[in-house]
PDB file of N, CA, C and O in Angstrom:
ATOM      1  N   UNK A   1     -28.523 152.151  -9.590  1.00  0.00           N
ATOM      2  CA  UNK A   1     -28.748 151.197 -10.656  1.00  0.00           C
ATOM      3  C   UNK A   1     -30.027 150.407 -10.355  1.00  0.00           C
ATOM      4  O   UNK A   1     -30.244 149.719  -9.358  1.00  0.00           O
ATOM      5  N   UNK A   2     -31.244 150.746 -11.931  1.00  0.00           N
ATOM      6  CA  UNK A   2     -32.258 149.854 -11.369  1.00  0.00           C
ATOM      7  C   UNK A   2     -32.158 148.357 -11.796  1.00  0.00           C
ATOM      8  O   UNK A   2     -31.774 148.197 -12.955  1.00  0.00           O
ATOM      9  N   UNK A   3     -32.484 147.013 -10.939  1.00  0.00           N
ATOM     10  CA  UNK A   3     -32.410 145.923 -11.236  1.00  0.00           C
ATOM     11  C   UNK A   3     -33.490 145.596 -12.159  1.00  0.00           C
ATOM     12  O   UNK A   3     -34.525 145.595 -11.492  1.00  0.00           O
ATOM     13  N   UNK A   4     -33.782 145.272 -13.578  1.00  0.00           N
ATOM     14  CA  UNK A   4     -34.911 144.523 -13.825  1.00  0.00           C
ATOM     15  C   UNK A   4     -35.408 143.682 -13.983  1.00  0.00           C
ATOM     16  O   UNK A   4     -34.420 143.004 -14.267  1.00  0.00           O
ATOM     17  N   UNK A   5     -36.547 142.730 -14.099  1.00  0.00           N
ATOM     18  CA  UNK A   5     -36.671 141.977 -13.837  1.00  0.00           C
ATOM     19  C   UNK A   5     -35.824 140.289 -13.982  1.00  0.00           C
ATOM     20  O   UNK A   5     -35.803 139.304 -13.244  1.00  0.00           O
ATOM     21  N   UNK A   6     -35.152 140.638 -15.423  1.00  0.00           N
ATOM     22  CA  UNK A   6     -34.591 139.772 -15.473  1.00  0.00           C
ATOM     23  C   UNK A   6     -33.399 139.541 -14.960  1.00  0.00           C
ATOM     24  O   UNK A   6     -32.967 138.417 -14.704  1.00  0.00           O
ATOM     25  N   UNK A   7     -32.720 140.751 -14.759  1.00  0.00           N
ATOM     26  CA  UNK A   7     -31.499 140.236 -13.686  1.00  0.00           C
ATOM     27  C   UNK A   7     -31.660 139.963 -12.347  1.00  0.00           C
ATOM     28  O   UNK A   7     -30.800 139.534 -11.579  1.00  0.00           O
ATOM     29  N   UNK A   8     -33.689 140.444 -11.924  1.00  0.00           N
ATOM     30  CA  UNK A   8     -33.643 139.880 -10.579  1.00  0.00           C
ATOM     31  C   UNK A   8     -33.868 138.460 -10.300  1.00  0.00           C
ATOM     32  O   UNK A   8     -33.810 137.934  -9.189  1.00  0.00           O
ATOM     33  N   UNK A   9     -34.266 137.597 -11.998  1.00  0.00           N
ATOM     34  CA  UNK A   9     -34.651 136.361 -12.021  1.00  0.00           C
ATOM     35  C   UNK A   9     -33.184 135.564 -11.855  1.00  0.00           C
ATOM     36  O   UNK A   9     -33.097 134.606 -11.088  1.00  0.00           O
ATOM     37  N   UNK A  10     -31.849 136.120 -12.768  1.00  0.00           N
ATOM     38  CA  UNK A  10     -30.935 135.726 -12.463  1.00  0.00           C
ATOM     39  C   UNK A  10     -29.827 135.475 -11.408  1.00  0.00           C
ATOM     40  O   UNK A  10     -28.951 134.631 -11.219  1.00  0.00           O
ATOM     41  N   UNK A  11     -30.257 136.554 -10.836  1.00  0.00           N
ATOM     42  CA  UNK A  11     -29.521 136.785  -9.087  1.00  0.00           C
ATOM     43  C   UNK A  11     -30.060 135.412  -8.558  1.00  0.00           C
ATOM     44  O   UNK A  11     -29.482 134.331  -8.440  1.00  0.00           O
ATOM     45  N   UNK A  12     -31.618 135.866  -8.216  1.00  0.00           N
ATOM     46  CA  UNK A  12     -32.383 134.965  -7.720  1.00  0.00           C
ATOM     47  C   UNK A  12     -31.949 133.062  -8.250  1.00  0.00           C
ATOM     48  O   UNK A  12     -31.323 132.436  -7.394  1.00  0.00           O
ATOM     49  N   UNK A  13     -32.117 132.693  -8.891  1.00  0.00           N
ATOM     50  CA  UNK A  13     -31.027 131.931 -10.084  1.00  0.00           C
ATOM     51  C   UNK A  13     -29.870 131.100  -9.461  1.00  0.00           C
ATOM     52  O   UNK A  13     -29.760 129.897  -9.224  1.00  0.00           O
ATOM     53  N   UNK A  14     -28.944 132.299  -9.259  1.00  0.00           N
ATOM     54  CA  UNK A  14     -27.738 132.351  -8.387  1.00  0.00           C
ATOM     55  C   UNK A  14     -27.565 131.384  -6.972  1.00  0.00           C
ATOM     56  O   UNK A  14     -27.052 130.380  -6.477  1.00  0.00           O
ATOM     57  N   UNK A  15     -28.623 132.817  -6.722  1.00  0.00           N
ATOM     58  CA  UNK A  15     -28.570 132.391  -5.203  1.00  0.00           C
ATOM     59  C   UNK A  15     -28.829 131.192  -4.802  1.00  0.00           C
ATOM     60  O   UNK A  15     -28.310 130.795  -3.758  1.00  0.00           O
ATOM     61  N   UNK A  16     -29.871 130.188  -5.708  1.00  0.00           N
ATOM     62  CA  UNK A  16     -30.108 128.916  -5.304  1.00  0.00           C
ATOM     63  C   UNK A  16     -29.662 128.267  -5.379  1.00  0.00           C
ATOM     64  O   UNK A  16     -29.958 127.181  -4.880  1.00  0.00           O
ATOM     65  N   UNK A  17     -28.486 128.531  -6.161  1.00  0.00           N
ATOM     66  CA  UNK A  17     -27.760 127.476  -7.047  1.00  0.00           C
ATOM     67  C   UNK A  17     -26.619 127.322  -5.829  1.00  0.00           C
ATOM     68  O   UNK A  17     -26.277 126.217  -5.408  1.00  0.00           O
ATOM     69  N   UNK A  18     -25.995 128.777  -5.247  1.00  0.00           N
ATOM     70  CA  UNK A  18     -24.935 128.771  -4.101  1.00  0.00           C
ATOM     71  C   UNK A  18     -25.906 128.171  -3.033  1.00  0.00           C
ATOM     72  O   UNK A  18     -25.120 127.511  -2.354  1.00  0.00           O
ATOM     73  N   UNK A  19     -27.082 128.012  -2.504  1.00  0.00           N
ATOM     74  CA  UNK A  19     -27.707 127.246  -1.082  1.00  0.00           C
ATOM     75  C   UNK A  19     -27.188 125.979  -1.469  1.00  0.00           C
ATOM     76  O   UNK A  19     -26.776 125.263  -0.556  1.00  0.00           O
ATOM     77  N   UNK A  20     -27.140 125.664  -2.340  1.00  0.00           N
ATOM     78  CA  UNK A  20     -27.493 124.075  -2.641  1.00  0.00           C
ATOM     79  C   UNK A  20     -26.391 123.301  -2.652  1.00  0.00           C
ATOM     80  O   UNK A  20     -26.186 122.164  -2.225  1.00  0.00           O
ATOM     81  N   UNK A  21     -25.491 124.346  -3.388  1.00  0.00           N
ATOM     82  CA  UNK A  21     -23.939 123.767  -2.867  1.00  0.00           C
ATOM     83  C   UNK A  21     -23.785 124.114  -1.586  1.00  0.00           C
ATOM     84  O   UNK A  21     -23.331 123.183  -0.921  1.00  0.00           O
ATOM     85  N   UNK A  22     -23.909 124.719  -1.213  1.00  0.00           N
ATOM     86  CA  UNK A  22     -23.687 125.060   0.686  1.00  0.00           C
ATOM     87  C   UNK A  22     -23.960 123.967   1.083  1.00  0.00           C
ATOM     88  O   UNK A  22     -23.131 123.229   1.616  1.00  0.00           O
ATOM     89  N   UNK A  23     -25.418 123.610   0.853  1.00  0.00           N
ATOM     90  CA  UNK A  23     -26.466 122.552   1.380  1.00  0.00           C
ATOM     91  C   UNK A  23     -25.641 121.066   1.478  1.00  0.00           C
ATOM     92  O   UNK A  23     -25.508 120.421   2.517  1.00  0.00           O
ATOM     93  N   UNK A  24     -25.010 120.603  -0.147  1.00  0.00           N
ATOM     94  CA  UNK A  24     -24.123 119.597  -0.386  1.00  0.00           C
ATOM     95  C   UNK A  24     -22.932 119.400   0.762  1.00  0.00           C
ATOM     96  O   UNK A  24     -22.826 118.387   1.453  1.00  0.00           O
ATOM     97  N   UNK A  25     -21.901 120.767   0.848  1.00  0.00           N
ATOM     98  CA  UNK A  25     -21.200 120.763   1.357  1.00  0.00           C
ATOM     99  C   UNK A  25     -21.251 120.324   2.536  1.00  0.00           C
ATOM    100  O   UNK A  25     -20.707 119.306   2.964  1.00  0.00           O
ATOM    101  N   UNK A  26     -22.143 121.348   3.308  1.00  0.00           N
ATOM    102  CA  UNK A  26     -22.929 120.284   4.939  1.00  0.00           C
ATOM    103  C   UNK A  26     -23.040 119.171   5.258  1.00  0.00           C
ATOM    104  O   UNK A  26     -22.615 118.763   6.339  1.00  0.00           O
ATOM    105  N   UNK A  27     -23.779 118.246   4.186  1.00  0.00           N
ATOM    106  CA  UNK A  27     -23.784 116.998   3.927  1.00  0.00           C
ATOM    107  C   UNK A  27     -23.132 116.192   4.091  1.00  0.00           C
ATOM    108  O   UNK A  27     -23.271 115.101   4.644  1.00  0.00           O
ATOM    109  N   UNK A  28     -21.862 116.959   3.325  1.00  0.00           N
ATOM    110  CA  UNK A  28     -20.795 115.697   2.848  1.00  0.00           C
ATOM    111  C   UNK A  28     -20.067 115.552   4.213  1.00  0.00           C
ATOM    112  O   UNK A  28     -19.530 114.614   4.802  1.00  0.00           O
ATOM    113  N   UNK A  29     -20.268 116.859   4.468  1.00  0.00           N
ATOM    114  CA  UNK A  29     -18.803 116.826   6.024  1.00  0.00           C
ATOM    115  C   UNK A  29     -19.914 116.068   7.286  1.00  0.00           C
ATOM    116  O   UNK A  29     -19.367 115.276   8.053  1.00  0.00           O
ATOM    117  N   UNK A  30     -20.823 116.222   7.395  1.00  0.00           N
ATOM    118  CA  UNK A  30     -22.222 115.424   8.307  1.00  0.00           C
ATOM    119  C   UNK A  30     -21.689 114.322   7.654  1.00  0.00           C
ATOM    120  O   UNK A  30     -20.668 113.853   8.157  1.00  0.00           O
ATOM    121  N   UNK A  31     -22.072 113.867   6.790  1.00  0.00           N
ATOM    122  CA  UNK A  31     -21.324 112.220   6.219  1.00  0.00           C
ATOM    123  C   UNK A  31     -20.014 111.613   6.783  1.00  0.00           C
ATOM    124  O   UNK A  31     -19.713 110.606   7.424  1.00  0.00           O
ATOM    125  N   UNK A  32     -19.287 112.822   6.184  1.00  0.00           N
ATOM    126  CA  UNK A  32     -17.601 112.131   6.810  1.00  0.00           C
ATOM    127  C   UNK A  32     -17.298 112.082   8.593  1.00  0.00           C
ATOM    128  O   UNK A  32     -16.700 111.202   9.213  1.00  0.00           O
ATOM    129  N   UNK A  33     -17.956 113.384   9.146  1.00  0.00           N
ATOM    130  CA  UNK A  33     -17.946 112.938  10.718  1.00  0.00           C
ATOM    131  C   UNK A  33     -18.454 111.927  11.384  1.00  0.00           C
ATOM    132  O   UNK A  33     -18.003 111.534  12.460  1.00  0.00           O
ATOM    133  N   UNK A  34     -19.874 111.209  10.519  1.00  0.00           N
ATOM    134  CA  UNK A  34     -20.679 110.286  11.435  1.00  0.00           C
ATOM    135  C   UNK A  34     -19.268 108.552  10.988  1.00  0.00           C
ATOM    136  O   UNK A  34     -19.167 107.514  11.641  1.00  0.00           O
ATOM    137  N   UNK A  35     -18.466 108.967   9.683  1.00  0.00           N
ATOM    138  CA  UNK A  35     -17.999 107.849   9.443  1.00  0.00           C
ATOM    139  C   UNK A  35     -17.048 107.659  10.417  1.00  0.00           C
ATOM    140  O   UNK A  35     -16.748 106.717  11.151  1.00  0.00           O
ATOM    141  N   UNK A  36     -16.639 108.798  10.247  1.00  0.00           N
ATOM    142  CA  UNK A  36     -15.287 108.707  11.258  1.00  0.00           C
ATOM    143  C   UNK A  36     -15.687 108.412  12.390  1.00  0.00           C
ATOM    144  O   UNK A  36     -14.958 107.530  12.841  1.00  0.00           O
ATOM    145  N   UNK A  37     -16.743 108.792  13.327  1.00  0.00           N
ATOM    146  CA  UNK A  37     -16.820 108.318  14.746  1.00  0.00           C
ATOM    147  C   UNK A  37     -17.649 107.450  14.635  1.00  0.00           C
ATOM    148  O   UNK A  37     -18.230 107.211  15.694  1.00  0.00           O
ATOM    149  N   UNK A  38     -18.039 106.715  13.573  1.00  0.00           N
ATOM    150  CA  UNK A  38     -18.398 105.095  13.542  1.00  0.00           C
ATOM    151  C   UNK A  38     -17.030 104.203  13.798  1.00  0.00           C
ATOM    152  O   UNK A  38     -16.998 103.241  14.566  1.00  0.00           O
ATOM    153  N   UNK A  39     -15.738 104.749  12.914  1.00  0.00           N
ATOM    154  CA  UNK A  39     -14.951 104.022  12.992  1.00  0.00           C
ATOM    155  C   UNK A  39     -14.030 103.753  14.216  1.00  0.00           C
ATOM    156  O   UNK A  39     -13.433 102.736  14.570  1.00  0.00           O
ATOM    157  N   UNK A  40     -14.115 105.020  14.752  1.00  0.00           N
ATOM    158  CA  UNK A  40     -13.638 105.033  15.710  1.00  0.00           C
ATOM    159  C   UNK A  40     -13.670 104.545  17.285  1.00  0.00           C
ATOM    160  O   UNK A  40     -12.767 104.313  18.089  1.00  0.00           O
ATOM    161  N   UNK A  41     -15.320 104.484  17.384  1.00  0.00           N
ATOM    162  CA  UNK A  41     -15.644 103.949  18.527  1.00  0.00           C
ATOM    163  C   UNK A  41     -15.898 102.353  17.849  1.00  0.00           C
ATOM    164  O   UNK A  41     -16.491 101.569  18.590  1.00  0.00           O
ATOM    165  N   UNK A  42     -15.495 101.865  16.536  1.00  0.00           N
ATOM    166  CA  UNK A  42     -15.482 100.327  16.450  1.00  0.00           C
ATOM    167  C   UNK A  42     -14.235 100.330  16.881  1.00  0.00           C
ATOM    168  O   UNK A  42     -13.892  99.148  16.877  1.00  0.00           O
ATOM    169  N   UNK A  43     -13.303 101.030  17.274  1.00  0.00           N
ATOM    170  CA  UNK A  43     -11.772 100.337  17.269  1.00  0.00           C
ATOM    171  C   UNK A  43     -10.971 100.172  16.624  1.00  0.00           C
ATOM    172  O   UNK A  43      -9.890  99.782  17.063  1.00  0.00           O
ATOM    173  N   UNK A  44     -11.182 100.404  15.322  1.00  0.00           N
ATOM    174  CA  UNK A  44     -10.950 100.653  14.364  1.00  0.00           C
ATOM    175  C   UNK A  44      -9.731 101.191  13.366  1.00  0.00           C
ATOM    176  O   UNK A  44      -9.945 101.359  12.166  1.00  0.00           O
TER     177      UNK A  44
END
């Protein structure tokens, strides 16, 4: 099956769209660990 161009624009499309949520996801959990061992070494 040949890809043409426009479904390689859409893949392509795709794919950025899944980094970015990846990207978010990383984030959020980097976020929630630094909270948690803020809270934690306050005593908290």
């Amino acid at each position: 099956m040949v890809m043409t161009g426009e479904d390689e624009k859409e893949r392509l499309r795709r794919q950025r769209k899944k980094n970015w949520a990846l990207l978010a996801a990383l984030m959020a959990f980097v976020v929630i660990v630094y909270i948690v061992s803020i809270i934690r070494m306050g005593g908290g």
